[in-house]
C-alpha positions as CSV (number, residue, x, y, z in Angstrom):
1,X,0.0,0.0,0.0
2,X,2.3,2.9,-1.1
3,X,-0.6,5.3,-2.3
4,X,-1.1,8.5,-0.7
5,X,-4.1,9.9,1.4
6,X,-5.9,12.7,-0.2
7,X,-6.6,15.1,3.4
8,X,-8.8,18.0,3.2
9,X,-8.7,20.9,6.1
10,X,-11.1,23.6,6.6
11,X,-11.3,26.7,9.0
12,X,-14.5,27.4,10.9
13,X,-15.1,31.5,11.2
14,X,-12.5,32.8,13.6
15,X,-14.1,34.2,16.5
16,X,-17.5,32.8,15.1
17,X,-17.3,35.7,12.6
18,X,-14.2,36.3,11.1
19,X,-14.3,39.8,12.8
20,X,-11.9,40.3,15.8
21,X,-13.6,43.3,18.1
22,X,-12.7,44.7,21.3
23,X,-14.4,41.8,23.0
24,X,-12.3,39.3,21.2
25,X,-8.9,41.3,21.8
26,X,-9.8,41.3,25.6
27,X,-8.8,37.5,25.7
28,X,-4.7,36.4,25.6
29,X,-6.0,33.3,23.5
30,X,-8.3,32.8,20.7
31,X,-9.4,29.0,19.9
32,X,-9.2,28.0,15.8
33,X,-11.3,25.3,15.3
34,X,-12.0,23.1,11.8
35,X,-12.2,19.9,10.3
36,X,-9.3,17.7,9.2
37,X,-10.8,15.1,6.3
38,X,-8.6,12.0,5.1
39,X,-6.4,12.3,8.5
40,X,-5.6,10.1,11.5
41,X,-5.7,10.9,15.0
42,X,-2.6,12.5,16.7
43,X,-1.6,13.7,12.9
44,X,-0.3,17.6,13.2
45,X,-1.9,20.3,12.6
46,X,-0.2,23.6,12.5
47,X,-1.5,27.6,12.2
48,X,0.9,30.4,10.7
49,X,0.0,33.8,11.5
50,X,1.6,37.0,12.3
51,X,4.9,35.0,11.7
52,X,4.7,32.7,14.6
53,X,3.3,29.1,14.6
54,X,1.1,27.3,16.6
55,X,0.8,23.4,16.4
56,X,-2.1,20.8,17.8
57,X,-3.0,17.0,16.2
58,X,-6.1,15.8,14.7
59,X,-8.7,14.3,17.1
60,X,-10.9,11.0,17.2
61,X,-13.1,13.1,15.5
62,X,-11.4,14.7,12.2
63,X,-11.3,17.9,13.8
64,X,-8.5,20.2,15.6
65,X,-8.9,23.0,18.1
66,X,-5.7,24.7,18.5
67,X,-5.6,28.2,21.2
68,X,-3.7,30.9,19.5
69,X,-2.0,34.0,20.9
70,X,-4.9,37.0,20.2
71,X,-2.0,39.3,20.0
72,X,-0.6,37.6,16.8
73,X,-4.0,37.6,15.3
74,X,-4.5,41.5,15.8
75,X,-0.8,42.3,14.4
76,X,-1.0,39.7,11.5
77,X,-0.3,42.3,8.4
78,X,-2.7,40.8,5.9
79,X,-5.3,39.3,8.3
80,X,-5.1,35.9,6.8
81,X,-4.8,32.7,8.7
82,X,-2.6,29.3,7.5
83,X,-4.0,26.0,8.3
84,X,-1.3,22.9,7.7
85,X,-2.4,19.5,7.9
86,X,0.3,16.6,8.1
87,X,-1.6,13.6,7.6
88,X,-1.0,9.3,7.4
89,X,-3.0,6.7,6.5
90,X,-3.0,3.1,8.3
91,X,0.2,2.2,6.0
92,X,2.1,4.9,7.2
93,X,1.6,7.1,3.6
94,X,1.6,10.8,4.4
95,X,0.1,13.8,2.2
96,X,-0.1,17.2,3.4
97,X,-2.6,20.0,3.1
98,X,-3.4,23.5,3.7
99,X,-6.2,26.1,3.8
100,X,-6.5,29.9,4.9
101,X,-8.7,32.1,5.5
102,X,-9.1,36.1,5.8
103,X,-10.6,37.9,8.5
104,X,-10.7,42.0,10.1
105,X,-9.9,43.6,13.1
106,X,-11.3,46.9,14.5
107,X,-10.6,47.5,18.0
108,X,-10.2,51.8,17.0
109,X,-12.9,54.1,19.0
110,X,-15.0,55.8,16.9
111,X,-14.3,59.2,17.0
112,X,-16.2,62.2,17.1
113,X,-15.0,64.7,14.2
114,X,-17.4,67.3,14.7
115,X,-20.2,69.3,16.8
116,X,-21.7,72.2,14.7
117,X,-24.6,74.4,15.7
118,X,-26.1,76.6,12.4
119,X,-26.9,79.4,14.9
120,X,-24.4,80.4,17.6
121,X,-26.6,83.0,19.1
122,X,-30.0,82.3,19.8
123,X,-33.0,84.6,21.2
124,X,-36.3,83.8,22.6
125,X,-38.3,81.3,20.3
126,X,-35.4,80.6,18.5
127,X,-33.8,76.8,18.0
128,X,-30.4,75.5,16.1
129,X,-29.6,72.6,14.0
130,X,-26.8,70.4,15.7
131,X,-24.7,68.5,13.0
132,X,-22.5,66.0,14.8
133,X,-20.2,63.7,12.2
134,X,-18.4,60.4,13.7
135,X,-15.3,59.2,12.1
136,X,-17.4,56.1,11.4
137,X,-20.6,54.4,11.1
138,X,-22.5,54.5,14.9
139,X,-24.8,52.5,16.7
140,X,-26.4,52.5,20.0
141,X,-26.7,56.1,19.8
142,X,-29.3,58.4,21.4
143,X,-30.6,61.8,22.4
144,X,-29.3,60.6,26.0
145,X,-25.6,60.7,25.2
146,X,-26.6,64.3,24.6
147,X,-26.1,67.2,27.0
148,X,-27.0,70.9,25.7
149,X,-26.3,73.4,28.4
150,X,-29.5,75.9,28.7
151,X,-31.3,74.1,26.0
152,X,-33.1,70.7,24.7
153,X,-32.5,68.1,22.1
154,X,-35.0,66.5,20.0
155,X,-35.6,65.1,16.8
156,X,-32.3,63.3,16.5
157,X,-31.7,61.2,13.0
158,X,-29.3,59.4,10.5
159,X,-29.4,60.3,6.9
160,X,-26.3,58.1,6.4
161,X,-26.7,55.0,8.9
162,X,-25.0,56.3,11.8
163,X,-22.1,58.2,10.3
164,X,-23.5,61.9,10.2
165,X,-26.3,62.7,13.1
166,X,-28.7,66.1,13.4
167,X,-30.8,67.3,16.2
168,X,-32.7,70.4,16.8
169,X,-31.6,72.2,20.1
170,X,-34.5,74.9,21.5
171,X,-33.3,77.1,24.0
172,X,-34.6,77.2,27.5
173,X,-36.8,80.4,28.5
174,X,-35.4,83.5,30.7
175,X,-32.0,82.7,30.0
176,X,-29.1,84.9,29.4
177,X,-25.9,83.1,29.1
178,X,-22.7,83.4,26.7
179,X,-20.8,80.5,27.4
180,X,-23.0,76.9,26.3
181,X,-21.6,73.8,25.2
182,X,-23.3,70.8,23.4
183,X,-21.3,67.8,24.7
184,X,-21.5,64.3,24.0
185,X,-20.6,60.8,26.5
186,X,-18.7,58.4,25.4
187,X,-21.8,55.6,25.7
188,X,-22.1,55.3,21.9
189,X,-20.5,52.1,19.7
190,X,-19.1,51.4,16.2
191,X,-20.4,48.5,14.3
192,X,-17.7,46.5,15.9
193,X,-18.3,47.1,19.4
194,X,-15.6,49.5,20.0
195,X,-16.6,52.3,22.8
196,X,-16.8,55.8,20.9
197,X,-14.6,58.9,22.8
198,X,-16.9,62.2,24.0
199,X,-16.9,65.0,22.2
200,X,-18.0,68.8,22.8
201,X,-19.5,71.5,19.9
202,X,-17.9,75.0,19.7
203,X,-19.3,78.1,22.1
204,X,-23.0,79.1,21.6
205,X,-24.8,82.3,23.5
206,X,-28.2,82.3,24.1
207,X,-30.1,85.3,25.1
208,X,-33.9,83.8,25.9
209,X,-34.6,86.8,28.8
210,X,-36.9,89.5,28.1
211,X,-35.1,92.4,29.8
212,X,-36.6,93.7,33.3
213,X,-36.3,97.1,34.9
214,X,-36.1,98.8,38.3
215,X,-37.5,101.9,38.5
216,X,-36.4,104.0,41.7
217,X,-37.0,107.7,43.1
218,X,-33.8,109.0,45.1
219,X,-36.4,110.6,47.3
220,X,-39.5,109.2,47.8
221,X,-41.6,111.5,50.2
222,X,-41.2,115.4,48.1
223,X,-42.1,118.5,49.2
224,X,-42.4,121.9,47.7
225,X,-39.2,123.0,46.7
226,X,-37.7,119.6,46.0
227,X,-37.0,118.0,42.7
228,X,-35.7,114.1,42.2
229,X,-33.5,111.7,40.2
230,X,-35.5,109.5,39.0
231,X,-33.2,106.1,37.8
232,X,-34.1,103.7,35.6
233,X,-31.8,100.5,35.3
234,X,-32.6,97.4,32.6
235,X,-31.2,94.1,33.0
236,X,-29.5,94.6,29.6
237,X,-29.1,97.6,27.1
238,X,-32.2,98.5,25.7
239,X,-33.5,100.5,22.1
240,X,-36.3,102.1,21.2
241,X,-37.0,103.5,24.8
242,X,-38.1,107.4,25.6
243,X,-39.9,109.1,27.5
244,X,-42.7,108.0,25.6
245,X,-42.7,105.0,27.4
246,X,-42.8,106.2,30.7
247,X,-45.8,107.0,32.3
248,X,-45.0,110.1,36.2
249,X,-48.3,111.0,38.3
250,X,-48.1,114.4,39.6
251,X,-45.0,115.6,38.0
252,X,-42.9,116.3,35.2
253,X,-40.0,114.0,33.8
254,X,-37.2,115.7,32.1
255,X,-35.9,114.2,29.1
256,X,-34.3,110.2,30.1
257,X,-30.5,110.2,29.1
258,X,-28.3,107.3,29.3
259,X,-24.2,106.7,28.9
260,X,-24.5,102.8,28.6
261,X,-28.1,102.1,27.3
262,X,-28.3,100.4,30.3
263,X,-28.7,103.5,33.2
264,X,-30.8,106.0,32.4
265,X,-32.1,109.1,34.7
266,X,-33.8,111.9,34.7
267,X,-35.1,114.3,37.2
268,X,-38.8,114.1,38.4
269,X,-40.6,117.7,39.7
270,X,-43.7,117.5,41.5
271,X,-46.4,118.9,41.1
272,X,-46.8,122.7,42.8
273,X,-50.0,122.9,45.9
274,X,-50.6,119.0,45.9
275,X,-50.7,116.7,48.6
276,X,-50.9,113.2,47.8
277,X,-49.4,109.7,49.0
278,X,-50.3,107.7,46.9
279,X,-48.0,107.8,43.5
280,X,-46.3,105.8,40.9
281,X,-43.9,105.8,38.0
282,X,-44.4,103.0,35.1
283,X,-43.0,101.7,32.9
284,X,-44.3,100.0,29.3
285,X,-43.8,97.4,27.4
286,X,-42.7,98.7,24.2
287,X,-39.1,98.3,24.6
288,X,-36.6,96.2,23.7
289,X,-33.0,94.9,23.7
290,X,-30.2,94.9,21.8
291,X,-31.0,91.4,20.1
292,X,-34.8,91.7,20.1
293,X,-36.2,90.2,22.9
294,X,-39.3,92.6,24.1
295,X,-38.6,94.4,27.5
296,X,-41.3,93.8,30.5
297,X,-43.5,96.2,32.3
298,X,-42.4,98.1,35.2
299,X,-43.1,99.8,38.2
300,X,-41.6,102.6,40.8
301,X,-42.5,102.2,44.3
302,X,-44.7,104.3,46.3
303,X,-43.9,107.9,46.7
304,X,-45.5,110.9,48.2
305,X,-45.9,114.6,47.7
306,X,-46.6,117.6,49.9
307,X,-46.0,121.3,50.2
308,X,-46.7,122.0,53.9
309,X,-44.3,122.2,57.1
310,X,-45.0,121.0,61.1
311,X,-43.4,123.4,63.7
312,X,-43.0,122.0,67.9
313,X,-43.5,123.6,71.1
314,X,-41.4,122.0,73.9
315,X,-42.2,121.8,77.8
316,X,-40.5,120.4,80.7
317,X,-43.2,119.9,84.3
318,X,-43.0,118.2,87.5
319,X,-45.3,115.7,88.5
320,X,-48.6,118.7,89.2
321,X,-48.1,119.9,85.8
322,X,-45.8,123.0,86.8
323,X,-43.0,123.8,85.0
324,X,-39.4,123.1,85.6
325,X,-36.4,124.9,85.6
326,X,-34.2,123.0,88.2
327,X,-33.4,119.4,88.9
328,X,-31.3,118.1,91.8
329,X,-29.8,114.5,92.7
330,X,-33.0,112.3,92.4
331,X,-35.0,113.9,90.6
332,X,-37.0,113.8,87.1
333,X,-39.4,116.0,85.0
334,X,-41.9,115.2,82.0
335,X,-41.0,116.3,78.8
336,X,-43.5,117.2,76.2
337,X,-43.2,118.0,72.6
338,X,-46.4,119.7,71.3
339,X,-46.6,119.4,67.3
340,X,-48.5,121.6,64.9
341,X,-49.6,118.3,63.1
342,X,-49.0,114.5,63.4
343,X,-45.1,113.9,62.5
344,X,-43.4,110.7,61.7
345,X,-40.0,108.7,61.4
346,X,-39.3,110.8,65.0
347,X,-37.5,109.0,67.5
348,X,-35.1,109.8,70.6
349,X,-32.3,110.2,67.7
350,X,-34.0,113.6,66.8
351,X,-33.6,115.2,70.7
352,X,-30.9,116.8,72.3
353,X,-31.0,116.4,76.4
354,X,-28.4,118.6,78.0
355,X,-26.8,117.1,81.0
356,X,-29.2,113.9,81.1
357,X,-30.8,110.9,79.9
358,X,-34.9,110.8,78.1
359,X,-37.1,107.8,78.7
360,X,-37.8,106.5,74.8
361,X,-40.5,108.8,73.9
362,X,-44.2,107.9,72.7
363,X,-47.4,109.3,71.5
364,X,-50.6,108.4,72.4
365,X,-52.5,110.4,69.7
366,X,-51.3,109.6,66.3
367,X,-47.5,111.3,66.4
368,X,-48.8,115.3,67.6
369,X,-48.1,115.0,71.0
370,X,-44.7,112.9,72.1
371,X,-44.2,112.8,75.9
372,X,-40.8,111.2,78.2
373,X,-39.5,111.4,81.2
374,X,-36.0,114.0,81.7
375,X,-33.4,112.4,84.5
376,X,-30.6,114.6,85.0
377,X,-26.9,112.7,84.6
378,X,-25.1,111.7,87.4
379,X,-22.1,114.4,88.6
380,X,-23.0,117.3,86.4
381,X,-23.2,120.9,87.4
382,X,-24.3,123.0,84.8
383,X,-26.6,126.4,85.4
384,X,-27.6,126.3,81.6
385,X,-29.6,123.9,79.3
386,X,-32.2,123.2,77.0
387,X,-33.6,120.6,75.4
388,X,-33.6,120.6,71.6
389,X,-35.6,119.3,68.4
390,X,-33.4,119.1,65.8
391,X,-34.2,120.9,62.7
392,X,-35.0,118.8,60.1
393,X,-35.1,115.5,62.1
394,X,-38.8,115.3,62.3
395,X,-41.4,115.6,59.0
396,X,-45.1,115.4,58.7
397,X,-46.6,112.2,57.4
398,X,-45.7,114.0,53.7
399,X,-41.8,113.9,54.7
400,X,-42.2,117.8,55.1
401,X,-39.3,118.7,57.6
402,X,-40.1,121.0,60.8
403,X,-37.6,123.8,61.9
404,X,-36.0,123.8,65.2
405,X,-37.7,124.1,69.3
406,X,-36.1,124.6,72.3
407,X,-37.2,124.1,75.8
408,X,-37.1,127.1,78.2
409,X,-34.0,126.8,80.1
410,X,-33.2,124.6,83.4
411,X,-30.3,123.9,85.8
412,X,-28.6,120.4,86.6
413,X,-26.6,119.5,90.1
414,X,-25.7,116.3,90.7
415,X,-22.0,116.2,90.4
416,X,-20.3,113.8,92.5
417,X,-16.5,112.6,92.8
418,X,-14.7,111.4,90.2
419,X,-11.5,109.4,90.3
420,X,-8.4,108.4,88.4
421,X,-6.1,105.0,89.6
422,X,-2.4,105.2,88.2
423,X,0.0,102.4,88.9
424,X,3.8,102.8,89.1
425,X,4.9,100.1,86.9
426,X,2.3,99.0,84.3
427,X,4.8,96.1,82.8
428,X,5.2,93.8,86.1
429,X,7.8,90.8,85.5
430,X,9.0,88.5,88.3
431,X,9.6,89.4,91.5
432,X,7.8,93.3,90.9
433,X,5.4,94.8,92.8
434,X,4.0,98.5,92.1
435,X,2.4,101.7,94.1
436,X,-1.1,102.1,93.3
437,X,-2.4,105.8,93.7
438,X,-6.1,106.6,93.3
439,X,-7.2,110.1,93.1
440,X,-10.4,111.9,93.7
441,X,-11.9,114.6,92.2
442,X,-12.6,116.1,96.1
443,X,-12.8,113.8,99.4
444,X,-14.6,111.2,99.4
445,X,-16.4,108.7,102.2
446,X,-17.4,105.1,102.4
447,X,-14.4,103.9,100.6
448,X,-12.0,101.2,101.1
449,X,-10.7,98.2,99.1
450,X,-13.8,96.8,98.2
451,X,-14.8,99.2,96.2
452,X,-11.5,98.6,94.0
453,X,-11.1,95.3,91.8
454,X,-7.9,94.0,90.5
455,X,-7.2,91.5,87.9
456,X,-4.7,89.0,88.3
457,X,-2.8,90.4,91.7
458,X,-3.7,91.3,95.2
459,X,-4.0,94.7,96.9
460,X,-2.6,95.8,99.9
461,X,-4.5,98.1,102.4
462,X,-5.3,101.6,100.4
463,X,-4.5,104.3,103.2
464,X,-5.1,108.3,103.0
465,X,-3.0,110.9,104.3
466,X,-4.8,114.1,103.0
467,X,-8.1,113.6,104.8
468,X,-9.7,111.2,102.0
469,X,-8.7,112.9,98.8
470,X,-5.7,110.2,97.5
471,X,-5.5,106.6,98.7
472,X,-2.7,104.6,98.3
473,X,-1.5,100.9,98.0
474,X,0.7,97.9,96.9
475,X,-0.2,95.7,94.3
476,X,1.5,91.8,94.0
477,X,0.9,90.3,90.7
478,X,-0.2,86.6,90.7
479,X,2.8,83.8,90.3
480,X,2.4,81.9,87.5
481,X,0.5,84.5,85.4
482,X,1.0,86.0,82.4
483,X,-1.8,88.5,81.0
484,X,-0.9,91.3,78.8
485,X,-4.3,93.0,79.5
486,X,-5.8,93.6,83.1
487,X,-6.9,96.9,84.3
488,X,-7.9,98.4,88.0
489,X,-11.5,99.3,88.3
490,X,-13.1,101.8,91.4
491,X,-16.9,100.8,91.4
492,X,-19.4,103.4,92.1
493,X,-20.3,102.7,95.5
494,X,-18.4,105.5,97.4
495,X,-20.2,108.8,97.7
496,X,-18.4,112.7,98.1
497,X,-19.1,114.3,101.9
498,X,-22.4,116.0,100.7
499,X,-23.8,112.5,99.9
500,X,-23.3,112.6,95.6
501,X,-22.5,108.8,94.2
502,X,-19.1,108.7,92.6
503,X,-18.3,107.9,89.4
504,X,-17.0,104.1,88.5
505,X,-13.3,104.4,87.0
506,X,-10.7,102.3,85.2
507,X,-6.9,102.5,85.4
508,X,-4.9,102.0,82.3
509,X,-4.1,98.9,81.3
510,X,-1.0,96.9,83.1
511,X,0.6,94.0,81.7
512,X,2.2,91.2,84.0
513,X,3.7,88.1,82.7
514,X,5.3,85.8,85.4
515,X,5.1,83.0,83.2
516,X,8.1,80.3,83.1
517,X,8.8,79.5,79.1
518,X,8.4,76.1,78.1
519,X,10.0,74.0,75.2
520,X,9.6,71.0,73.0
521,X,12.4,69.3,71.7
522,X,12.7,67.2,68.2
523,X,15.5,65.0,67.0
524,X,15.1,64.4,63.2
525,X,16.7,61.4,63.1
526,X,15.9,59.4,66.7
527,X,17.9,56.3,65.8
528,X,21.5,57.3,64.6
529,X,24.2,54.7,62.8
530,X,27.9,55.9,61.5
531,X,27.6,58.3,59.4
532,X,24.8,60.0,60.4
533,X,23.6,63.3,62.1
534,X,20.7,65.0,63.0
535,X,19.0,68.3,62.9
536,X,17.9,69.5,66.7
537,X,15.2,71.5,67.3
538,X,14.1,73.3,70.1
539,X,10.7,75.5,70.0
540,X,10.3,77.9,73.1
541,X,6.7,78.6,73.5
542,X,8.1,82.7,73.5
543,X,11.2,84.4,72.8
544,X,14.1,83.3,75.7
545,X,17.8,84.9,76.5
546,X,20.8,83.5,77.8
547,X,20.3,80.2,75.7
548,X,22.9,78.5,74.7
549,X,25.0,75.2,74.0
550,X,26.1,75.2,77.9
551,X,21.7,74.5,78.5
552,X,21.6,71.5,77.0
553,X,23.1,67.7,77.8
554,X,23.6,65.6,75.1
555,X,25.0,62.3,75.7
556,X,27.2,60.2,73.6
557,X,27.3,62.9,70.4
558,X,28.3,66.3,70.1
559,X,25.7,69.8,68.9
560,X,27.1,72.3,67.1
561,X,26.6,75.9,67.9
562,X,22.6,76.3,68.2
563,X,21.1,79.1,66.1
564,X,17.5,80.9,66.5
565,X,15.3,82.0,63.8
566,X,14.6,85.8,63.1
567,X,11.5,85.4,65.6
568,X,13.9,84.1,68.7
569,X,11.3,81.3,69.3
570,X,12.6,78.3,67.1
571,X,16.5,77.3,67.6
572,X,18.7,74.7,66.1
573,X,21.6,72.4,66.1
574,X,23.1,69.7,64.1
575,X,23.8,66.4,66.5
576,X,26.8,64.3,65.5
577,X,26.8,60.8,67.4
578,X,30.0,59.5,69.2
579,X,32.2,57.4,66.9
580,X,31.9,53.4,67.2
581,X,29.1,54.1,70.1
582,X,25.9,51.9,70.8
583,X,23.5,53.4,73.4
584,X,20.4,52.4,72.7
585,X,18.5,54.6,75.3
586,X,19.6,58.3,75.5
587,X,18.1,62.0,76.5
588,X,18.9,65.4,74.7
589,X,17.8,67.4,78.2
590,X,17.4,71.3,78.5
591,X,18.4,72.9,81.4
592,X,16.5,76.0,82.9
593,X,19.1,78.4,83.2
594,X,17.6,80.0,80.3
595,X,14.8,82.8,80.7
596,X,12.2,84.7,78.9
597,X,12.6,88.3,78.1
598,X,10.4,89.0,81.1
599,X,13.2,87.2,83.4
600,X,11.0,84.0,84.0
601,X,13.2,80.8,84.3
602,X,12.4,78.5,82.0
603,X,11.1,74.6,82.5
604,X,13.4,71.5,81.5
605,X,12.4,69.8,78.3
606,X,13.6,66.3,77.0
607,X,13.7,64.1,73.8
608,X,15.2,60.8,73.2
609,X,17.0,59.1,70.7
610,X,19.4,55.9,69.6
611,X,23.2,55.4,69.2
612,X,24.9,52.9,67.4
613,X,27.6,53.5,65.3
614,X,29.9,50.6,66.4
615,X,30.9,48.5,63.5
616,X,29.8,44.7,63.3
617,X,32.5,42.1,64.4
618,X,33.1,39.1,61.7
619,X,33.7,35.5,62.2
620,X,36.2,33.4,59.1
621,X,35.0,29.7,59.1
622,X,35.7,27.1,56.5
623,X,34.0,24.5,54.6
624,X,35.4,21.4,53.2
625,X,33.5,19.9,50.3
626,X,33.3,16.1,50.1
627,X,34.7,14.7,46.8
């Protein structure tokens, strides 16, 4: 039996159909399957592609199913796959056979070439036609993968299967905005599979608002004599706007002008013998602005107008009704203010009160008649005094302003004492004390050291030596403290011989700081081998003197020179450790022989750290190898 077999292979669809996506690259290993006619089991079978070759036998079967690298099958240059069959019949003849077949690959994004809008400016009503163009056909593709700022998309289509997409974009109402972008996800395919990349259109404004108005009177309440600005401002620039289009009650308008079609103003003049509260400015519709979009309605607030002035008679009467032209410790009068009509926006703010304090005032009939209660200050003594209405602080319900009252005039006398507390040293540092001197205006009674209060220190015994005039003591700071604002108070519970209560008083302010300074120390290397150093820092919680290398103990290494930084509060030093040294526990300490600027000894701080910078010891051994 010499003659030879006559094998047939074949090549199923690779990947199931001969097109290798982004799914099918995702796997190391693609499987080639196909049937091997006129062979025996176990005889080879062998693929060529992308210049590599992968080999696998012929099963029970007639088939083969031989796992391939998916690399080589992306890379091949012509995209065509070998199949070589080796095959033998039962007398050992052998024939061989081959087969190939082509296939694609597309694992490229689609890409988005282009975003176009036929309108880049769009008013009220308006809408744009949004072209976008992929570098390929598209599926999978919706309005959803669509994002218009300021606007909606509808109506999206194919004229081309997927390669060139429209939609019609309407802009959203009341908007004003110059910077919009159409933008589209990256949720979209190719044919293939393959993820498309986002994409974003060019810059389109859209100017949907109508534009708006405020209308506003500088002053709102006129009276004869007084004229107005009157301002309008639009949203926006505006055209087609006049005076035509604004609509004064009781007044004129002078012509509107404007620098920036934006702020226009002119000046309003009431009308002459008219009274009236009730009055508005408006505006019409009949404007526009610069792009078309028709302006809204407006209106001015409320404003009044009047041509007639109050005038105010002012009283001050005891408790029958009499009047009053002196008041003495303890006592009070009623003030009235009579006016010629009902006033309003009038308020203690409009009232002057010499020499003492008004109750708030009220009026029980409308705003003509305003009563309060006078009470002389404390410690005055002044013969002369009246109490005032200020001109111009008070207006009729128009806004009409009143001229000026006075009361008739009236004496105050209820002066009492007065004092002023000095220290002699206001900085106090450690181991200071100072001389505190408290001086009345005239001698005073009922007074010792519980009328004074101290912060932060005690007070010796205040004496007198002059009958009750000038006290003096010794004030002792508090240890431990450090306040750089206390002050010395006298309350007012001390009286002057003829019974008038004194006056509260404060000294200056005294500082005192008998604070020790405190410090943290940092190594920033805590565990140091030959070779190495480390930088020290010390941080003072304030600025300290007479610091230096003598403060601090440092076994086992040496510090260089310690440095401070330009505030005083941070200092370093470079640590070096001792040569061929191992100490594993060790303390950097601070000393307090250092002090703050105040004098205060400072507190001891500590840090720990590591030495070793002896060498390692070695032991020679030897080996004998059997042989």
């Amino acid at each position: 039996d010499t003659g030879k077999p006559l094998p047939t292979v074949s090549i199923t669809a690779i990947g199931g159909d001969d097109a290798v996506g982004p799914a099918d690259a995702a796997h190391l290993q693609t499987t080639i399957t196909g049937a091997a006619l006129g062979a025996s089991e176990g005889d080879l079978v062998q693929i060529a592609v992308n210049g590599h070759t992968f080999s696998g036998t012929v099963n029970a079967v007639g088939s083969y199913n031989i796992s391939i690298d998916t690399a080589d099958l992306v890379a091949d240059s012509d995209k065509t796959l070998e199949v070589l069959l080796n095959a033998s019949d039962a007398a050992g003849n052998q024939a061989s056979t081959s087969a190939s077949r082509s296939y694609s690959v597309d694992t490229s994004a689609p890409q988005v070439q282009s975003i176009a809008l036929d309108k880049t400016l769009l008013k009220a009503g308006d809408s744009a036609t949004v072209t976008i163009r992929f570098s390929e056909k598209v599926i999978a593709f919706d309005v959803g993968d669509l994002v218009a700022d300021n606007a909606s998309l509808s109506n999206l289509a194919t004229a081309d299967d997927g390669l060139t997409w429209t939609a019609t974009l309407l802009a959203h109402s009341s908007i004003e905005d110059t910077s919009n972008l159409v933008q589209l996800s990256a949720t979209y395919n190719d044919t293939a599979g393959n993820v498309g990349t986002a994409g974003t259109s060019g810059n389109y404004s859209l100017d949907t608002k109508a534009p708006t108005a405020t209308i506003k009177l500088v002053d709102e309440a006129l009276q004869a004599g007084e004229t107005t600005t009157l301002t309008i401002t639009f949203s926006e620039k505006v055209q087609d706007f006049g005076n035509a289009d604004v609509t004064v009650q009781n007044g004129t308008l002078g012509t509107l002008v404007s620098t920036d079609g934006i702020v226009w103003t002119g000046t309003y003049t009431p009308s002459v013998n008219l009274e009236d509260t009730t009055n508005v400015i408006t505006l019409a519709n009949t404007y526009s602005d610069l792009i078309g979009n028709a302006g809204a309605v407006g209106t001015s607030g409320n404003y009044s107008v009047d041509t007639k002035a109050p005038s105010a008679v002012v009283t001050l009467q005891d408790a029958q009704g009499a009047p009053m032209t002196s008041l003495t410790a303890g006592q009070s009068a009623q003030l009235t203010i009579t006016f010629s009509e009902a006033v309003k926006d009038f308020s203690n703010a409009d009232v002057t009160a010499p020499n003492g304090t008004l109750s708030t005032l009220a009026s029980t009939d409308g705003g003509t008649t305003w009563t309060a209660t006078f009470t002389p200050n404390a410690n005055v003594e002044v013969a002369a005094n009246s109490i005032s209405v200020n001109p111009g602080a008070y207006s009729d319900l128009a806004g009409n302003t009143g001229s000026a009252a006075a009361s008739g005039n009236y004496a105050v006398d209820t002066q009492g004492p007065t004092a002023s507390i000095t220290l002699s040293d206001n900085a106090l540092t450690a181991g200071e004390s100072a001389q505190v001197t408290i001086v009345f205006s005239e001698k005073v009674t009922g007074f010792g050291n519980s009328d004074v209060a101290v912060e932060n220190g005690t007070l010796s015994t205040l004496a007198t030596t002059d009958g009750g005039k000038t006290w003096v003591g010794s004030f002792t700071p508090t240890a431990g403290t450090a306040d750089a604002s206390n002050v010395m108070s006298v309350a007012n519970s001390y009286t002057d011989v003829a019974g008038n209560q004194g006056a509260s008083t404060s000294s200056a302010n005294y500082a005192i700081d008998l604070k020790a300074p405190t410090a943290s120390i940092a190594l920033s290397d805590n565990a140091l081998k030959a070779g190495e150093s480390a930088t020290v820092t010390i941080t003072f919680s304030e600025k300290v003197k007479d610091f230096s290398n003598a403060d601090i103990t440092a076994p086992n290494g040496a510090l260089s020179t310690f440095t401070a930084s330009t505030d005083g509060l941070i200092w370093t030093a470079t640590f070096t450790p001792a040569t061929d040294t191992e100490a594993a526990s060790n303390t950097l300490s601070l000393g307090t022989a250092y002090t703050d600027e105040a004098g205060n000894a400072g507190t001891v701080a500590t840090a720990t750290y590591a030495v070793d910078t002896k060498a390692p010891s070695s032991r020679s051994s030897s080996m004998t190898r059997a042989t």
